[in-house]
C-alpha positions as CSV (number, residue, x, y, z in Angstrom):
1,X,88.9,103.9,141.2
2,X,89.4,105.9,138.2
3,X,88.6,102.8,135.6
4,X,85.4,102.0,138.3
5,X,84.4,105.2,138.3
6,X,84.8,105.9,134.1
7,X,83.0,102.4,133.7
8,X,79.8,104.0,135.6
9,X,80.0,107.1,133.6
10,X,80.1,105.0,130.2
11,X,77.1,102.9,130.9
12,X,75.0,106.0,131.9
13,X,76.1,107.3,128.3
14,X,75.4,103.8,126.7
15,X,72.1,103.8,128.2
16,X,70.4,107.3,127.2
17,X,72.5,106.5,123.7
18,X,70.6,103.5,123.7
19,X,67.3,104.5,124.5
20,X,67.8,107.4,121.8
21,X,68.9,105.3,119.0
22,X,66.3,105.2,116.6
23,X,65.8,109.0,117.1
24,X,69.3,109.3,115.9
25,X,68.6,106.7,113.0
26,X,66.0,108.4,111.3
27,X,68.7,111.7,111.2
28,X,71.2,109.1,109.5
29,X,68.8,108.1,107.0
30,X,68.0,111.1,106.1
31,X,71.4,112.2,105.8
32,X,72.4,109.0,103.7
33,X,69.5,110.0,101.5
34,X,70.7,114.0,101.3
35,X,74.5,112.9,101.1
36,X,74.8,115.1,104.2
37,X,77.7,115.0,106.5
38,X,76.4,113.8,110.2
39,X,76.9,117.3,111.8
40,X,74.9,119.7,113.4
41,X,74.3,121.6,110.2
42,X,72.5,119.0,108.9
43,X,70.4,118.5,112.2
44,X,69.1,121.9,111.0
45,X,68.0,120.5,107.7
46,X,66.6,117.4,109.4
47,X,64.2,119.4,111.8
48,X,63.1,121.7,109.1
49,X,62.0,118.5,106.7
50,X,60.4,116.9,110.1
51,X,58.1,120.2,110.2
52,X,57.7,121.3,107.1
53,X,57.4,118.1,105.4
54,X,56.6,115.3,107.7
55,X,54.4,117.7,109.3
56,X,55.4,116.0,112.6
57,X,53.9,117.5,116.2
58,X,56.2,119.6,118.8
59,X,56.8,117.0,121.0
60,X,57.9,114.2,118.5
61,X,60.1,117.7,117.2
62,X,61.6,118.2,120.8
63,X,62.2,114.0,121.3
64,X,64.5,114.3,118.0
65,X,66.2,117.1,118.9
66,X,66.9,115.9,121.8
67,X,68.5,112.7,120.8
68,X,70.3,113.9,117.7
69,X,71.7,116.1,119.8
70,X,72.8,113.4,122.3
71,X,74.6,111.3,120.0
72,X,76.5,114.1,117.8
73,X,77.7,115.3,121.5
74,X,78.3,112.0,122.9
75,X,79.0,109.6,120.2
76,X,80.2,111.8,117.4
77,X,82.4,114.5,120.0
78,X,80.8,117.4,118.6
79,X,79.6,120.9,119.4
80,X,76.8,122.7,118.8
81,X,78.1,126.6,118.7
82,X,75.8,128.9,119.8
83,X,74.5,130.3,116.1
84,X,73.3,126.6,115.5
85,X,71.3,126.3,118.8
86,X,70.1,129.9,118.1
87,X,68.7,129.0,114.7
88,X,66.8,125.6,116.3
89,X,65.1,127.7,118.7
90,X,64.3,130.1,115.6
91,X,62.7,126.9,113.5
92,X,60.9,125.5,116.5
93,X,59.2,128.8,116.4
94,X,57.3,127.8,113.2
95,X,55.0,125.3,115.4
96,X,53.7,129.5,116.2
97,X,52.8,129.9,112.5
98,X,49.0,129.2,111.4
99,X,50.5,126.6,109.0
100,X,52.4,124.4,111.5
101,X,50.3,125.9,114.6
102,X,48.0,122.8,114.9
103,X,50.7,120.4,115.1
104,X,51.5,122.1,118.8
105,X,49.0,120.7,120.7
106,X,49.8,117.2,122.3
107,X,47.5,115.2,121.9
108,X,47.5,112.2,124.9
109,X,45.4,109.7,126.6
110,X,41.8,110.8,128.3
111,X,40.9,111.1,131.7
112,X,38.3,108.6,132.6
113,X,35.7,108.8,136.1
114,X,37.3,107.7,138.9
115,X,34.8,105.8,139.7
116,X,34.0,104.5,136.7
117,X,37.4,103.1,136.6
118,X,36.8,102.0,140.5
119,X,34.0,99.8,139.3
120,X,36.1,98.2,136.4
121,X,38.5,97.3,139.0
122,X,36.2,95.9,141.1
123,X,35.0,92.9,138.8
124,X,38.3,91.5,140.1
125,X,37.2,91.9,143.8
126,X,36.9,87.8,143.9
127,X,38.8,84.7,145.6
128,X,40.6,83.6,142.7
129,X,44.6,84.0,142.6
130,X,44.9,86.1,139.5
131,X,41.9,87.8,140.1
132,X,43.3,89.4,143.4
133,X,46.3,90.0,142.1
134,X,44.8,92.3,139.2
135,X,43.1,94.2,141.2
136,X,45.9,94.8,143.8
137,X,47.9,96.2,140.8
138,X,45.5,98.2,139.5
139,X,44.7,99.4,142.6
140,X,48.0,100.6,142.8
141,X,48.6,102.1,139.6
142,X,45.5,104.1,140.0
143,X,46.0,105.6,143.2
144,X,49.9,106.5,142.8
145,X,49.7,107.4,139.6
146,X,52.5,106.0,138.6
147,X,54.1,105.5,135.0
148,X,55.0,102.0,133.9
149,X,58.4,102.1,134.5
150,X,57.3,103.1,137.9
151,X,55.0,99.8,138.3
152,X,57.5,97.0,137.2
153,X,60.1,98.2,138.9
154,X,57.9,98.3,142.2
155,X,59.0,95.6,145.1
156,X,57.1,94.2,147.7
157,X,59.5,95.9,150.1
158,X,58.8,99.3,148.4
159,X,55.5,99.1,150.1
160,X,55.2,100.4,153.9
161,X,51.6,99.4,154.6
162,X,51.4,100.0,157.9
163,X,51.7,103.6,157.0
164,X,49.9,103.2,154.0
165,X,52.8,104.7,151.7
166,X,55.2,103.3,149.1
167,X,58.6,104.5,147.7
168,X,58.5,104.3,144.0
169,X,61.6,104.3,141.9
170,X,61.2,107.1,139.4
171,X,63.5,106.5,136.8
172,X,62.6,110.0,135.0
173,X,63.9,112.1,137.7
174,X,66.4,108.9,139.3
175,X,65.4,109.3,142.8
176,X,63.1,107.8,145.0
177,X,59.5,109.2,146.0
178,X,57.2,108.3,148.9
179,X,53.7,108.6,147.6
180,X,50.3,107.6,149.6
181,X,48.1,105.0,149.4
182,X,44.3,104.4,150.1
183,X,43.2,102.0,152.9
184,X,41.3,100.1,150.6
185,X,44.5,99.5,147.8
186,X,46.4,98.6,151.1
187,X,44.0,95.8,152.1
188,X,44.1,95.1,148.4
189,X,47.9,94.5,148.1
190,X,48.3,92.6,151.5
191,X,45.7,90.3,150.1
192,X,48.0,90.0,147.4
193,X,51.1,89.2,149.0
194,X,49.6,86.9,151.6
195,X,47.6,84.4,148.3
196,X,50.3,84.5,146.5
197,X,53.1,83.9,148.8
198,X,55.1,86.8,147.9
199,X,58.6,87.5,149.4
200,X,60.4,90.9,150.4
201,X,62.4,91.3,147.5
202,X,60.3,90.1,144.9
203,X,58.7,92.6,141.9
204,X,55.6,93.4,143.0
205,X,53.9,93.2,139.7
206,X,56.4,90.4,138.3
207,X,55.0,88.1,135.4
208,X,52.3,85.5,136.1
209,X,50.3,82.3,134.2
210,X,46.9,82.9,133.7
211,X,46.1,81.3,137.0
212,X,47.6,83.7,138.9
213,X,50.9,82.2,139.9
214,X,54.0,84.3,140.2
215,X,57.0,85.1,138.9
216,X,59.1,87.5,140.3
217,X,60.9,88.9,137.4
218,X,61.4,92.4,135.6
219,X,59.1,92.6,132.9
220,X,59.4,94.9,130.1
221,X,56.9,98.4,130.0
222,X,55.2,96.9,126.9
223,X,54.5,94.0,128.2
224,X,52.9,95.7,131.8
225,X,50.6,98.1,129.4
226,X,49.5,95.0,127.1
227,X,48.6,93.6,130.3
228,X,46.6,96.7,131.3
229,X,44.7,96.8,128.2
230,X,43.5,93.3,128.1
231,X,42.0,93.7,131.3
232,X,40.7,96.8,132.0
233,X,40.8,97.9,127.6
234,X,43.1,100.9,128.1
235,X,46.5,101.8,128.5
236,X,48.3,102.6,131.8
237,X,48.5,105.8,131.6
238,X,44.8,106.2,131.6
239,X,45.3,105.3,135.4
240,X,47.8,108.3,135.4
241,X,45.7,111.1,133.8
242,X,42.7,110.0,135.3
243,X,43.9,110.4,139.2
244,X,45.2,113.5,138.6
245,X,42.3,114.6,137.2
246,X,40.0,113.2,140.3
247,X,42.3,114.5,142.8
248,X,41.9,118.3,140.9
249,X,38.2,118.3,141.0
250,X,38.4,117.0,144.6
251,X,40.2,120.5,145.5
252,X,43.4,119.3,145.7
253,X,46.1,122.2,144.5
254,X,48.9,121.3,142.2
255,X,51.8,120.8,144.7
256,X,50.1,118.3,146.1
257,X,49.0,116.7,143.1
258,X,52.9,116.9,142.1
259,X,54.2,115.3,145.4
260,X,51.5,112.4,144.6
261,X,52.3,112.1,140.9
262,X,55.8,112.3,141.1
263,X,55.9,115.4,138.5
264,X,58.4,118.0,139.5
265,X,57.1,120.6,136.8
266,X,53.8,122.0,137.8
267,X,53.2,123.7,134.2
268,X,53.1,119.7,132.8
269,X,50.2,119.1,135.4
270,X,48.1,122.1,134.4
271,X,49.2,122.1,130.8
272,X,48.8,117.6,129.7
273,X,47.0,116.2,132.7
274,X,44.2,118.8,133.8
275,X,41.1,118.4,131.9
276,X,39.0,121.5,132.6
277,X,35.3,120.9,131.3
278,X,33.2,124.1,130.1
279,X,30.7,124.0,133.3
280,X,33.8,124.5,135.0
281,X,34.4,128.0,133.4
282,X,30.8,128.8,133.6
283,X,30.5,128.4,137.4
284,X,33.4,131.7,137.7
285,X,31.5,134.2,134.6
């Protein structure tokens, strides 16, 4: 049980070393270019060149720290004492300065009308097979606001349409959340299932020809966005920001925004995902 149980514990370490390994390579070639030993020390020295010359924004600053840090913990058995950490926290404090201070903001995608985007979706309202299932998945995407991990890891038994809800597999948080759907996505997604034959345990979104046949398969996030773009001509996460934003101006208050969008920190919502128009300040002066 011991071996079992250190096995599970390695491959949850291989897998965030994996997914943070070319943060982690760009620190090593900077350190074979500096002759710099691969220590903490020199993650200081790293992060200051990121800023001061690669002029790179906060967040891609906090995504390096972050994985550097990883690895020199988890690969390297390092660590970090608490005069290093104090020292980062002192350098991300230059994104304050009026030199660095416009490399804070993070810049994302828009928010689109919701109806606007209703009507896109709605060109696939047709009887042909990949037709329907476009608009099933859009559909979908839209109104739970889910990420793309979220969508291709979606099953057919994830959906409870009867009560018009689905469990989405957040990998983020690693849990599962129940989130609500529309009457008119449900009709949309048993329309789906029912053309194209689809079983319980098959992936929802899956891969498909250009007919609309299915596969049910794990595709990769890449490959679900490139899909995204070349019908609708934007990225998934447009879906994302743009029902958040819709169910704001509808009067819906953050909580319940969160427990729809699957965000458990309500200062992301207001901070990346609320766009506030300048009519909307007016209306309270």
């Amino acid at each position: 049980m011991s071996q079992e149980t250190e096995q599970s514990i390695q491959q949850v370490k291989n897998k965030r070393l994996e997914m943070y390994q070319s943060d982690f390579q760009q620190f090593k070639v900077f350190c074979d270019k500096n002759l710099l030993p691969i220590n903490f020390d020199s993650l200081e020295l790293f992060l200051h060149d990121l800023i001061t010359v690669k002029k790179v924004r906060l967040s891609t600053f906090n995504r390096r720290l972050a994985g550097v840090k990883y690895w020199l913990m988890n690969k390297y058995h390092q660590q970090q004492t608490l005069g290093q950490e104090d020292r980062i926290r002192l350098l991300r404090q230059l994104y304050n300065e009026e030199t660095f201070l416009r490399l804070k903001p993070q810049r994302g995608v828009r928010a689109e009308n919701q109806n606007d985007v209703l009507r896109l979706i709605d060109r696939f309202d047709t009887n042909k097979k990949a037709d329907i299932r476009k608009r099933a998945i859009c559909l979908v995407n839209l109104i739970t606001a889910n990420r793309p991990s979220e969508m291709v890891r979606l099953r057919v038994n994830d959906f409870d349409l009867e009560n018009r809800s689905v469990h989405v597999m957040m990998v983020k948080q690693g849990e599962m959340k129940e989130k609500r759907l529309t009457l008119e996505c449900v009709q949309a997604v048993k329309k789906y299932i029912q053309t194209c034959e689809l079983q319980s345990d098959d992936f929802f979104v899956g891969a498909a020809d250009k007919w609309g046949n299915h596969t049910s398969r794990l595709i990769h996030e890449d490959s679900y966005s490139q899909s995204i773009h070349n019908w609708l001509g934007f990225a998934p996460y447009t879906f994302r920001k743009t029902q958040i934003t819709a169910m704001y101006q509808k009067g819906a208050d953050i909580p319940t925004i969160a427990k729809q969008s699957g965000h458990k920190s309500h200062q992301t919502i207001m901070e990346h995902y609320i766009n506030l128009k300048t009519s909307d300040v007016d209306e309270f002066l």
